[in-house]
BALOBA-1460 file (C-alpha; in Angstrom, 3 decimals):
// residues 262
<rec num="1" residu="x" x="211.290" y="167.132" z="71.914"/>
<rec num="2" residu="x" x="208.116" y="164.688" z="72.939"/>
<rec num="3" residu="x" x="207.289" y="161.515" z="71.462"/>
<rec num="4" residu="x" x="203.809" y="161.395" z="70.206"/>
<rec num="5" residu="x" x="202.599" y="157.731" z="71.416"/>
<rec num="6" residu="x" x="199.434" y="158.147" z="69.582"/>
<rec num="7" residu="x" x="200.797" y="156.280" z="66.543"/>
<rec num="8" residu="x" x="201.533" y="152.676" z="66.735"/>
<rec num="9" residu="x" x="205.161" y="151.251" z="67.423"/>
<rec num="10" residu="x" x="205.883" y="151.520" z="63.582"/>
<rec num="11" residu="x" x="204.779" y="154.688" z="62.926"/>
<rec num="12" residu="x" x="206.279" y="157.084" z="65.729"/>
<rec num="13" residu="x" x="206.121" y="160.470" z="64.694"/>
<rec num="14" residu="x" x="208.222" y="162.960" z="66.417"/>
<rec num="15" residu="x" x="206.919" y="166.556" z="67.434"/>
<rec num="16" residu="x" x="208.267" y="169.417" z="69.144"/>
<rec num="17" residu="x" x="206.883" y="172.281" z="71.155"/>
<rec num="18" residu="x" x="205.595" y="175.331" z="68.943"/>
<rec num="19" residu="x" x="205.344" y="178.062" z="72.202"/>
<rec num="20" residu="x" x="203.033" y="179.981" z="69.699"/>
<rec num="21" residu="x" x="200.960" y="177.994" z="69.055"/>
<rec num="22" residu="x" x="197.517" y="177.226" z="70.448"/>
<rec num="23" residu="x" x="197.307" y="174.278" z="73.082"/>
<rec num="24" residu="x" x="196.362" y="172.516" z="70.177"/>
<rec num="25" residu="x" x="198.472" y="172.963" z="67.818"/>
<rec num="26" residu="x" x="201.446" y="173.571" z="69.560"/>
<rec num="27" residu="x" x="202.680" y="170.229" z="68.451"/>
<rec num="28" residu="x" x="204.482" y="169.917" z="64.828"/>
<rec num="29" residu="x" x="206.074" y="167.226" z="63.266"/>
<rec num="30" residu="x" x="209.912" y="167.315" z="62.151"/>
<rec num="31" residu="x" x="208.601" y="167.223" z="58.378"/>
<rec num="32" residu="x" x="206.728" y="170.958" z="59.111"/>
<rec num="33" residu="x" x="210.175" y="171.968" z="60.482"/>
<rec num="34" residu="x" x="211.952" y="171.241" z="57.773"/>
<rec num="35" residu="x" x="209.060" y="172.676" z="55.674"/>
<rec num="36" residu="x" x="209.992" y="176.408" z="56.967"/>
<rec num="37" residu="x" x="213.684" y="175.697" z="55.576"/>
<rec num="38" residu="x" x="213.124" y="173.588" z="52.373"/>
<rec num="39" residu="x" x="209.947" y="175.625" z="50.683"/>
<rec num="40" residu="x" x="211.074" y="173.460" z="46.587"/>
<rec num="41" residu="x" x="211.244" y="169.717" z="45.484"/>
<rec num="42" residu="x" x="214.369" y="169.410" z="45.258"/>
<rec num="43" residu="x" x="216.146" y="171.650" z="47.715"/>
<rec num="44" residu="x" x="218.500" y="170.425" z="50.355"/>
<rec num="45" residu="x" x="219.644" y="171.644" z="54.059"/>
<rec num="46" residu="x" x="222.942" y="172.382" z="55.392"/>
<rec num="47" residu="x" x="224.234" y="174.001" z="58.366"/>
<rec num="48" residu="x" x="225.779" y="177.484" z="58.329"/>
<rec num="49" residu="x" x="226.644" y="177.092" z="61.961"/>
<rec num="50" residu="x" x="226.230" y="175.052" z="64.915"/>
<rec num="51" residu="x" x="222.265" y="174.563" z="65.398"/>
<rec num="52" residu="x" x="222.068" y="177.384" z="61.764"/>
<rec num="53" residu="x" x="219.835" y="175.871" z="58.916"/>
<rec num="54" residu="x" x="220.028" y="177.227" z="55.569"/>
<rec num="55" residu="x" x="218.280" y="176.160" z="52.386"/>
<rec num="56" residu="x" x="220.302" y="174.996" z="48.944"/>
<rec num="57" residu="x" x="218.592" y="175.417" z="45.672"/>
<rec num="58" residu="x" x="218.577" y="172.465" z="43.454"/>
<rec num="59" residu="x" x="220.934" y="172.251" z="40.921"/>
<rec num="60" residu="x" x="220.496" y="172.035" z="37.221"/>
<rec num="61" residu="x" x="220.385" y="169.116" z="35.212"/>
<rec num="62" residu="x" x="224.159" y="167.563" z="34.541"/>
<rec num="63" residu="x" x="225.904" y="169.772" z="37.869"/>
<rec num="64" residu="x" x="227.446" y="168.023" z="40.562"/>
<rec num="65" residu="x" x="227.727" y="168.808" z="44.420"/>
<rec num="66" residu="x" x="230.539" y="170.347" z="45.062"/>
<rec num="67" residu="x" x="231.866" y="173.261" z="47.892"/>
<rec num="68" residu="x" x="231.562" y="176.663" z="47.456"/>
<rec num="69" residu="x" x="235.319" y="178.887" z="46.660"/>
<rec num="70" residu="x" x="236.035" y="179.545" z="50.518"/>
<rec num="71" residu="x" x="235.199" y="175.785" z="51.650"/>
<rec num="72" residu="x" x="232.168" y="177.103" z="53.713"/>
<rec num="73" residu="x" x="229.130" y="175.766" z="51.986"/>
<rec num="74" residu="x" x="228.136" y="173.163" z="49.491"/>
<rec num="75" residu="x" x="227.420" y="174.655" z="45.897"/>
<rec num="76" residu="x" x="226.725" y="172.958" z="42.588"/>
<rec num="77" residu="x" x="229.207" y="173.374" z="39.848"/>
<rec num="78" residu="x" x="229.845" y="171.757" z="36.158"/>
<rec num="79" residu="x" x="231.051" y="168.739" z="36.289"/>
<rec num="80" residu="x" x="233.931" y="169.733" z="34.292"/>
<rec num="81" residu="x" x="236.594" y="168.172" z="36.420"/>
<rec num="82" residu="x" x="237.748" y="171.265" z="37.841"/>
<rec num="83" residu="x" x="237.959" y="172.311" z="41.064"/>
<rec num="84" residu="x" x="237.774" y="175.782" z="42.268"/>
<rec num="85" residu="x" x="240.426" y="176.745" z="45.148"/>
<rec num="86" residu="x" x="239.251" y="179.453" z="47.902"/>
<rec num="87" residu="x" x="242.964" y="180.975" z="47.936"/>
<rec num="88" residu="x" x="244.371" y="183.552" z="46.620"/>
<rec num="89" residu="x" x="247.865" y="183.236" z="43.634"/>
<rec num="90" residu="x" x="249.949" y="185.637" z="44.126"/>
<rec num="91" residu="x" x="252.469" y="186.075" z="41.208"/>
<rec num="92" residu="x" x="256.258" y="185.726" z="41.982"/>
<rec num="93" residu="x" x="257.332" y="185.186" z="38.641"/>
<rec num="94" residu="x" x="256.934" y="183.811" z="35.077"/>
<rec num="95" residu="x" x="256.693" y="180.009" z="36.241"/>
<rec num="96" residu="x" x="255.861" y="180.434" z="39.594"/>
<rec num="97" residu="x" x="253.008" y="181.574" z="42.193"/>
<rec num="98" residu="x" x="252.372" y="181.410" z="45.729"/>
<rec num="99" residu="x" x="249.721" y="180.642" z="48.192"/>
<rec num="100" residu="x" x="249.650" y="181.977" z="51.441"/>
<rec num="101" residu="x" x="248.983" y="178.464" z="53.018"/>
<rec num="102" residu="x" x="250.147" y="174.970" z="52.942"/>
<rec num="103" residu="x" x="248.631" y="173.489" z="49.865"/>
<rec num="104" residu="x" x="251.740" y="171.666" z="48.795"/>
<rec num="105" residu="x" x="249.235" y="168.126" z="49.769"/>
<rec num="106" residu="x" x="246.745" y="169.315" z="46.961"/>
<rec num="107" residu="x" x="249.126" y="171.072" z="44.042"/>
<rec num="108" residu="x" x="250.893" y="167.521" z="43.487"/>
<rec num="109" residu="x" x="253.630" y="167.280" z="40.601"/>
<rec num="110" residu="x" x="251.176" y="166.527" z="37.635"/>
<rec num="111" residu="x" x="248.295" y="168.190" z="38.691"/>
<rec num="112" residu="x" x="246.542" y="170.341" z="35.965"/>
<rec num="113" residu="x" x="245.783" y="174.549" z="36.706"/>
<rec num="114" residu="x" x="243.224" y="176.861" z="35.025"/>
<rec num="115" residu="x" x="243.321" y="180.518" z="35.852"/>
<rec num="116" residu="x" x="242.885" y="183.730" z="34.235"/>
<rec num="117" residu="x" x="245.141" y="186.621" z="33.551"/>
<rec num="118" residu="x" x="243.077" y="188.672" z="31.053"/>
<rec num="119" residu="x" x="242.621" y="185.204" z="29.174"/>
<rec num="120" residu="x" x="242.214" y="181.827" z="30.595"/>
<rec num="121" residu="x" x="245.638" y="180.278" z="31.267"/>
<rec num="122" residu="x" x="246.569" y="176.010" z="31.333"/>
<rec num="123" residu="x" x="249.647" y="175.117" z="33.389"/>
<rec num="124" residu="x" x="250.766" y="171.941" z="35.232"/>
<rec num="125" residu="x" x="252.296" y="171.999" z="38.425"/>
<rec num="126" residu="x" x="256.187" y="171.000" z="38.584"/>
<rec num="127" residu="x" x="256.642" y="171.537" z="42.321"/>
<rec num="128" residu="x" x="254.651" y="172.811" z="45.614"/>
<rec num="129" residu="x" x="257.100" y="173.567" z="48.043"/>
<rec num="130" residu="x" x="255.421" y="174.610" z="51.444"/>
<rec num="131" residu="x" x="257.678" y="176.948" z="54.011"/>
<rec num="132" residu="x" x="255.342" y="178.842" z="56.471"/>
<rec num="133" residu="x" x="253.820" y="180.553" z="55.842"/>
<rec num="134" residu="x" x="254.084" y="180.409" z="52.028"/>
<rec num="135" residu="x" x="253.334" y="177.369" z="49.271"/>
<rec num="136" residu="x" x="255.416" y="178.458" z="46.694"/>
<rec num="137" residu="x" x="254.415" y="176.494" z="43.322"/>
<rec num="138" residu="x" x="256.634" y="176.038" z="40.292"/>
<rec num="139" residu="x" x="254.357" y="175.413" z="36.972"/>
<rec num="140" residu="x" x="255.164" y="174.765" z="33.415"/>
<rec num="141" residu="x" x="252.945" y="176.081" z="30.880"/>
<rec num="142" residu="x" x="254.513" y="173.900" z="27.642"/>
<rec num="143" residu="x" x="256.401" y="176.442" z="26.002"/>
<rec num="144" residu="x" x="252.565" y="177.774" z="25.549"/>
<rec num="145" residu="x" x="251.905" y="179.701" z="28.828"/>
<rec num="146" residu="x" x="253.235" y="181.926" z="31.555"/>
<rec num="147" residu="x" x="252.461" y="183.669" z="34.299"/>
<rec num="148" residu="x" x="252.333" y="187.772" z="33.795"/>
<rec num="149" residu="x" x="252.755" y="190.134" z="36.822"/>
<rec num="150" residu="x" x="249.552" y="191.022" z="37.192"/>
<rec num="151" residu="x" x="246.379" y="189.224" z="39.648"/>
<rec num="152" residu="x" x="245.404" y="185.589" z="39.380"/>
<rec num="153" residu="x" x="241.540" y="185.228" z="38.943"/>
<rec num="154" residu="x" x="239.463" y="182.125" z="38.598"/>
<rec num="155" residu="x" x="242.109" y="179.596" z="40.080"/>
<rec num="156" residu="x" x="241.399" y="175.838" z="39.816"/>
<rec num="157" residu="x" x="243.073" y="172.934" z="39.419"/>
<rec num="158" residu="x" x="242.181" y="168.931" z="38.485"/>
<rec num="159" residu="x" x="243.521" y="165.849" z="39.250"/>
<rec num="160" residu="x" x="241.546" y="164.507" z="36.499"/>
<rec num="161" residu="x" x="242.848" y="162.693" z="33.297"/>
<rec num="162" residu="x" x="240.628" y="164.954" z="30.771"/>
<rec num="163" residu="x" x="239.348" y="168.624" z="32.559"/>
<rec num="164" residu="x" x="237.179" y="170.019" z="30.181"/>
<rec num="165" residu="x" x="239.286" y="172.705" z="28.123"/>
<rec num="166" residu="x" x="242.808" y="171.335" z="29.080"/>
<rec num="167" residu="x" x="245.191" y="172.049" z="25.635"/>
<rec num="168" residu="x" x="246.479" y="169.161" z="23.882"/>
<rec num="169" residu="x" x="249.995" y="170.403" z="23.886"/>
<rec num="170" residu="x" x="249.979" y="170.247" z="28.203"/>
<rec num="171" residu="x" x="247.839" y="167.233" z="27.920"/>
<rec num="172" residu="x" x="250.556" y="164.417" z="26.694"/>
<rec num="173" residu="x" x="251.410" y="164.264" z="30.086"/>
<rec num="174" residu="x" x="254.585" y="165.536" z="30.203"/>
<rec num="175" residu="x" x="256.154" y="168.407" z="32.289"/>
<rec num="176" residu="x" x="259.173" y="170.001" z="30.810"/>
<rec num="177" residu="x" x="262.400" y="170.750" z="33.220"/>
<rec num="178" residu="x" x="263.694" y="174.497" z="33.273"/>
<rec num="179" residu="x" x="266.423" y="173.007" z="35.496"/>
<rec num="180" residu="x" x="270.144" y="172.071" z="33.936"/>
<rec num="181" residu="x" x="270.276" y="167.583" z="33.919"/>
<rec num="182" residu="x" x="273.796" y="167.073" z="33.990"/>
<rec num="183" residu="x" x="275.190" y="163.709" z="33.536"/>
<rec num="184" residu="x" x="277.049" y="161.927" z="36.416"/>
<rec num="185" residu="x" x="277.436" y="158.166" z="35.948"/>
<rec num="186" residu="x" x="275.415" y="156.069" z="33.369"/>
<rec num="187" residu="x" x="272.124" y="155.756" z="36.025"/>
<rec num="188" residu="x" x="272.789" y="158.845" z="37.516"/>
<rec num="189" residu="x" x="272.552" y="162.619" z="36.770"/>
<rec num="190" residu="x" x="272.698" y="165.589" z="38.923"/>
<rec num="191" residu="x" x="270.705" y="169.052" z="39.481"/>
<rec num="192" residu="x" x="272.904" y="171.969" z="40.822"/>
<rec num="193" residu="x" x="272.190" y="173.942" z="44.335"/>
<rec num="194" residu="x" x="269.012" y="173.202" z="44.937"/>
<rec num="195" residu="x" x="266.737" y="170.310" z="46.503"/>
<rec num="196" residu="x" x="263.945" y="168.872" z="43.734"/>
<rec num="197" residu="x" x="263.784" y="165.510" z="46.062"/>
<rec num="198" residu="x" x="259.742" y="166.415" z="46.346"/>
<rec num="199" residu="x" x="259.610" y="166.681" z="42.281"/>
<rec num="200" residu="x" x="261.799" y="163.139" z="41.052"/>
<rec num="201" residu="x" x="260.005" y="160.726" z="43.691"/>
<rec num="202" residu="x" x="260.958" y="157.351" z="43.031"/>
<rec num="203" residu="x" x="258.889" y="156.323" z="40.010"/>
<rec num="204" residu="x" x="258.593" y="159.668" z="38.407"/>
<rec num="205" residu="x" x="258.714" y="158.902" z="34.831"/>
<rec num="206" residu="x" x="261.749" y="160.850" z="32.597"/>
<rec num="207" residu="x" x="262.169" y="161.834" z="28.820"/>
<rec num="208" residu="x" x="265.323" y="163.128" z="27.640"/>
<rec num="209" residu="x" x="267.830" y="163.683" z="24.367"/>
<rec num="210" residu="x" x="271.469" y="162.644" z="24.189"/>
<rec num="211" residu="x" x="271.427" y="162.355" z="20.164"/>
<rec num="212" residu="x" x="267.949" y="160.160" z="20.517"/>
<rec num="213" residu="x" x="265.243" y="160.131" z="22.876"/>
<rec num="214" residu="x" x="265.437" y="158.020" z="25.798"/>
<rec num="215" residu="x" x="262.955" y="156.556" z="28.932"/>
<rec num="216" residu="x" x="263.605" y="156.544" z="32.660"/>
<rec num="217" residu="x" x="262.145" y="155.415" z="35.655"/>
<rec num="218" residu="x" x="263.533" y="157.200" z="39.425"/>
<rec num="219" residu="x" x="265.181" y="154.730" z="41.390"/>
<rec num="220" residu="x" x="266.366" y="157.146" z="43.867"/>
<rec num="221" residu="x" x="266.969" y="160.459" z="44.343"/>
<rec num="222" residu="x" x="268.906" y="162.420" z="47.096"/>
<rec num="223" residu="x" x="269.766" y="166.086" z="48.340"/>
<rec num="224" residu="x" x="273.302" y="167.244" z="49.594"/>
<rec num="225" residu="x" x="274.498" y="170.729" z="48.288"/>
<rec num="226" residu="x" x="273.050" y="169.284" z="44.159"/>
<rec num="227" residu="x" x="270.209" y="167.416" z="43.968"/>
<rec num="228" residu="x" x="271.311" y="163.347" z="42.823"/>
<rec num="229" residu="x" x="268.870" y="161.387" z="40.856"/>
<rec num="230" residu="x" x="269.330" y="157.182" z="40.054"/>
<rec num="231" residu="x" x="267.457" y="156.164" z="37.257"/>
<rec num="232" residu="x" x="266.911" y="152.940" z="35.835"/>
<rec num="233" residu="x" x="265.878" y="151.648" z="32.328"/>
<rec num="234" residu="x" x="264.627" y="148.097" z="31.426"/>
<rec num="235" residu="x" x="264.345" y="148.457" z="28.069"/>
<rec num="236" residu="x" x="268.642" y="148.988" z="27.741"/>
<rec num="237" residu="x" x="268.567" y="152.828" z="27.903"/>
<rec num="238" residu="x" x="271.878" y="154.431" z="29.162"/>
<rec num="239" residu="x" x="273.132" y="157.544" z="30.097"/>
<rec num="240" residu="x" x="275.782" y="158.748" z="28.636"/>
<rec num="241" residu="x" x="279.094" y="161.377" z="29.195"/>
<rec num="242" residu="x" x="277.421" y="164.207" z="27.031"/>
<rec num="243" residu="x" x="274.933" y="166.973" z="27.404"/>
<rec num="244" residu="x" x="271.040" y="165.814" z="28.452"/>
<rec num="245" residu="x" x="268.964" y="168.147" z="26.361"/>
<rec num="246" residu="x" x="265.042" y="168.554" z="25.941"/>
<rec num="247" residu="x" x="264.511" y="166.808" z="29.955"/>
<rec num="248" residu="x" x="261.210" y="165.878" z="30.522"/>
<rec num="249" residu="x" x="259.178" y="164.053" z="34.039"/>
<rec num="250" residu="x" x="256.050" y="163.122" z="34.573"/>
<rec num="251" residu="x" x="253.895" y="161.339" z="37.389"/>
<rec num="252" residu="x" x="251.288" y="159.928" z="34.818"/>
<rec num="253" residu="x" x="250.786" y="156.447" z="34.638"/>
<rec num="254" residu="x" x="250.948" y="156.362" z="30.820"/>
<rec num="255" residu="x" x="252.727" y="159.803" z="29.593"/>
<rec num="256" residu="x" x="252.662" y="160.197" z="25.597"/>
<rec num="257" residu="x" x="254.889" y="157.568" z="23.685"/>
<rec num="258" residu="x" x="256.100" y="156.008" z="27.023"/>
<rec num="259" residu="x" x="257.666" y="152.873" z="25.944"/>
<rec num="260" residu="x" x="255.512" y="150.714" z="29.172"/>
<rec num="261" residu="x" x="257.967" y="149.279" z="31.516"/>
<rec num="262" residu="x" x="257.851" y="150.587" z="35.477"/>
């Protein structure tokens, strides 16, 4: 590129060499360059490979920028607080899916799924366990949803507080356990034979019935052989020696009827 010195100092304007072009009008300025890309108001570039321009439409009235499914190029979608995901679900069973990559950073506890099976589907996630070179995600669809053996289509997900669409029964923000609680000491209780360290963090929020509801907050939580979870409660809740029925967690700040201590 040549610097057209024409101008004065506060008005440079950049050319480059067009080789067919005259002698005279082999010189253009970066704004016709961009002309051959952008021919709209409103459109944008972006680059579909090193030194590759491409054009982007604009987008309607209300749509956001956002990326296209395989993460390639930007696209506009609704601003409906979902996200689309570029990978594929794969069914494994009733409450749980897989993803052939590690996406156990994205599908957090908590975090809200749309997909379709013949009709659109609401889940939220329990657990995203990542072993190469599978995710395997654990999902709770309230006692309203689950997965059929059949292909995943249309797969997002939302961290948001309010994706358009998301059911009012998923929405209070709390995930139901299919795993047994069993009671251990008054602060602690116990899951059998498996490790659900990545699912009761400390701070994960509980709900659970031994005759009347009662709060928790995770104090701890360890794996050896049965998962071990220490729970605390500063409004006087207690464990105690009986059977822990109807167990609930949730990583929302401010799950339904919480009673507001951390």
């Amino acid at each position: 590129m040549t610097q057209d010195t024409t101008p004065g100092a506060d008005s440079l304007v950049y050319t480059a060499d067009d080789p067919g072009g005259t002698p005279v009008d082999r010189k253009v300025t970066i704004g016709h360059l961009v002309g051959y890309v952008v021919t709209a108001a409103g459109d944008m570039i972006y680059a579909t490979a090193a030194r590759t321009l491409a054009r982007l439409a604009a987008g309607a009235y209300g749509q956001i920028l956002g990326m296209n499914s395989g993460a390639t190029a930007p696209a506009w979608q609704a601003d409906d607080g979902w996200t689309p995901t570029g990978n594929t679900w794969t069914y494994t069973a009733a409450t749980t899916f897989t993803v052939a990559t590690d996406v156990s950073a994205v599908l957090v506890p908590g975090t809200k799924l749309k997909l379709t099976q013949t009709s659109v589907k609401y889940f939220r996630v329990e657990s995203a366990v990542y072993s190469a070179p599978n995710t395997t995600v654990t999902v709770s669809g309230g006692g309203i949803y689950t997965l059929a053996n059949a292909a995943i289509t249309s797969p997002n997900y939302s961290h948001a507080a309010f994706p358009q669409g998301f059911i009012n029964a998923l929405q209070d923000g709390w995930i139901p356990s299919s795993e047994t609680w069993t009671y251990a000491t008054p602060d602690t209780f116990t899951l059998a034979a498996a490790d659900y360290t990545s699912v009761f963090t400390v701070g994960t929020k509980l709900k659970l019935t031994q005759t009347t509801v009662k709060y928790f907050v995770v104090a701890d939580v360890s794996f050896s052989t049965d998962t071990t979870v220490t729970v605390f409660s500063p409004s006087g809740y207690a464990l105690a020696n009986a059977a822990i029925t109807a167990p609930y967690f949730s990583h929302e700040q401010a799950p339904s009827a919480w009673p507001g201590f951390e």
